[in-house]
N, C-alpha and C positions, 0 to 999 in steps of 0.2 A: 781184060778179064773182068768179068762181072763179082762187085763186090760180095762176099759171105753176111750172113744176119748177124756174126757179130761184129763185124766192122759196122757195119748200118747200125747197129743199136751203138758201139762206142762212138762214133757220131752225131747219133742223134741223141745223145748224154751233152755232148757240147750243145748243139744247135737249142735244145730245150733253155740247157742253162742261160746261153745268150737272151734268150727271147725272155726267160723268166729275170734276170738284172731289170730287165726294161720295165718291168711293172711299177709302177706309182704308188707308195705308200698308201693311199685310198683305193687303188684300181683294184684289189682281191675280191671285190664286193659287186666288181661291173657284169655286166650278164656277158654271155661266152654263145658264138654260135652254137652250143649243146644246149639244146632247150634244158631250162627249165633250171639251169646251173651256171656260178658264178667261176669267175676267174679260177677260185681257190678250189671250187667245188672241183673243177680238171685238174687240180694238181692232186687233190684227195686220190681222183682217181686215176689219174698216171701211177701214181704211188704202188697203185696193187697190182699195175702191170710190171712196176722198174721190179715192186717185190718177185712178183711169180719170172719174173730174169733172172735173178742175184738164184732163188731156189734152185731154176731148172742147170743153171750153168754151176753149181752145185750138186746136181744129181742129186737132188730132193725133190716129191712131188711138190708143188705151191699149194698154199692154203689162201682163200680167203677171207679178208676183215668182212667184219659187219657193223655198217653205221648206218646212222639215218641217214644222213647226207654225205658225200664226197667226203664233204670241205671238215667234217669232223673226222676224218684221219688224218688231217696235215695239226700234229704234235707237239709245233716247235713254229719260230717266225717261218713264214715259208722257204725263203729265198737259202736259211739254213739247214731247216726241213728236206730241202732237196736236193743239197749239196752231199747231204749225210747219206740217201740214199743210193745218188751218181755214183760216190764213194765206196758202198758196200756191192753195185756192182763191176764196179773196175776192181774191187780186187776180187769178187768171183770169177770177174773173165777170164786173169792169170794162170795161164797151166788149164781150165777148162778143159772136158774132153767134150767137145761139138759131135763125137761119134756116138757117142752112147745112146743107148736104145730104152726110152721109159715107155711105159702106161700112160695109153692118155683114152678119154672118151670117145678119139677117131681110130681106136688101136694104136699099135707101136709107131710111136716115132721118133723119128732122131732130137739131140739137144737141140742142134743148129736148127731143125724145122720149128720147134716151137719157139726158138728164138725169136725168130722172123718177125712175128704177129708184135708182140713187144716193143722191137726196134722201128715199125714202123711206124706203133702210135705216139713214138717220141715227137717224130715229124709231125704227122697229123694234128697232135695237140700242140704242138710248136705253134703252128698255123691259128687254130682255135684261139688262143690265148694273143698270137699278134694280132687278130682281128678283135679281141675285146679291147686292148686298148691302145685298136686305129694305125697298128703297125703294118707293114706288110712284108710275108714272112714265105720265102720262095723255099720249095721242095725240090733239092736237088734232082739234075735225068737222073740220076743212076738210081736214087732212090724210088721212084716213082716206078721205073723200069723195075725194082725190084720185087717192089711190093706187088705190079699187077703178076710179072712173074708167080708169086709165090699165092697170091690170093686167086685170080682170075681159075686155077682148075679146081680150088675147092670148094664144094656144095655148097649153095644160097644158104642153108640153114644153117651151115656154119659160120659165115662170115657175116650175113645181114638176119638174122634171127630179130622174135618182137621184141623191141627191147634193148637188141645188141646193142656189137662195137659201129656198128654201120648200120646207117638207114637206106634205104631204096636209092638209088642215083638217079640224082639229078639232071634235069636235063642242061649242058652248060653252054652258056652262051658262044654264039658262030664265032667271036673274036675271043673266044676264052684264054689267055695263056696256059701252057704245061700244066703249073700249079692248081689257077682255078678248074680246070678238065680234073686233075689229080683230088682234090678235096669235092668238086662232084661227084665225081666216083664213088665217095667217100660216105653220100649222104648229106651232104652240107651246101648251104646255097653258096657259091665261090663270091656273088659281090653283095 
């Protein structure tokens, strides 16, 4: 049976955290296959997807921050920064009702669907961050299988919008493995 969004997100809470241990007390400053943004600047903005998680699996709209940059919402050293957030949404997961039906900008959808999107940029940015510094950072099948799952039938403007979570896909190399094909898809050059 094909895993739910929130198992894929309380996994990809581990998978994040591993990859974020790995950073180098200098590495927060390295550039990040996200143009234009540093290591730290992806964890700023992880942040206001793990937030808009912790909200929705709470049955609250999410709101969010506004900074100049990413990297000035991460509050705290990072590595505790992020542990703090993991934290507040493992105990929103608890008891969660994934059935509940909110308001969203695509009309009603369920908790577990907006889940989705969240749990899967855990992965995604997992990957971002082990290529800033030089690790290499594999996207489980099931995840991979999940994400086109849940992303592949909804609208270009929602998923790769200017600006968005995703940029155009790449075209990925004839010997690509899973992962690099998976973060092509994604927008991101895989080598």
């Amino acid at each position: 049976m094909a895993p739910t969004s929130d198992v894929i997100f309380d996994r990809g809470l581990d998978r994040f955290g591993e990859v974020l241990d790995q950073v180098p007390a200098d590495g927060w400053d390295l550039a990040s296959p996200c143009e234009g943004w540093t290591v730290l600047d992806v964890l700023g903005h992880l942040s206001t997807a793990l937030n808009m998680g912790a909200s929705l699996l709470r049955g609250e709209q999410p709101t969010w921050p506004e900074a100049e940059r990413p990297a000035h919402l991460v509050t705290d050293e990072p590595v505790t920064f992020y542990r703090a957030s993991a934290a507040a949404c493992r105990a929103a997961l608890e008891g969660a009702d994934l059935d509940v039906v909110m308001d969203t900008p695509m009309g009603p959808r369920r908790v577990a669907d907006r889940l989705a999107f969240p749990a899967v940029d855990l992965f995604v940015h997992a990957w971002d961050i082990g290529r800033a510094i030089g690790g290499e950072v594999a996207a489980p099948a099931d995840v991979i299988e999940f994400a086109h799952g849940y992303l592949d039938p909804l609208p270009t403007e929602v998923t790769r919008p200017a600006g968005g979570a995703f940029g155009p896909e790449v075209d990925a190399p004839a010997d690509a493995t899973a992962t690099e094909a998976f973060v092509a898809w994604t927008g991101r050059d895989p080598r």
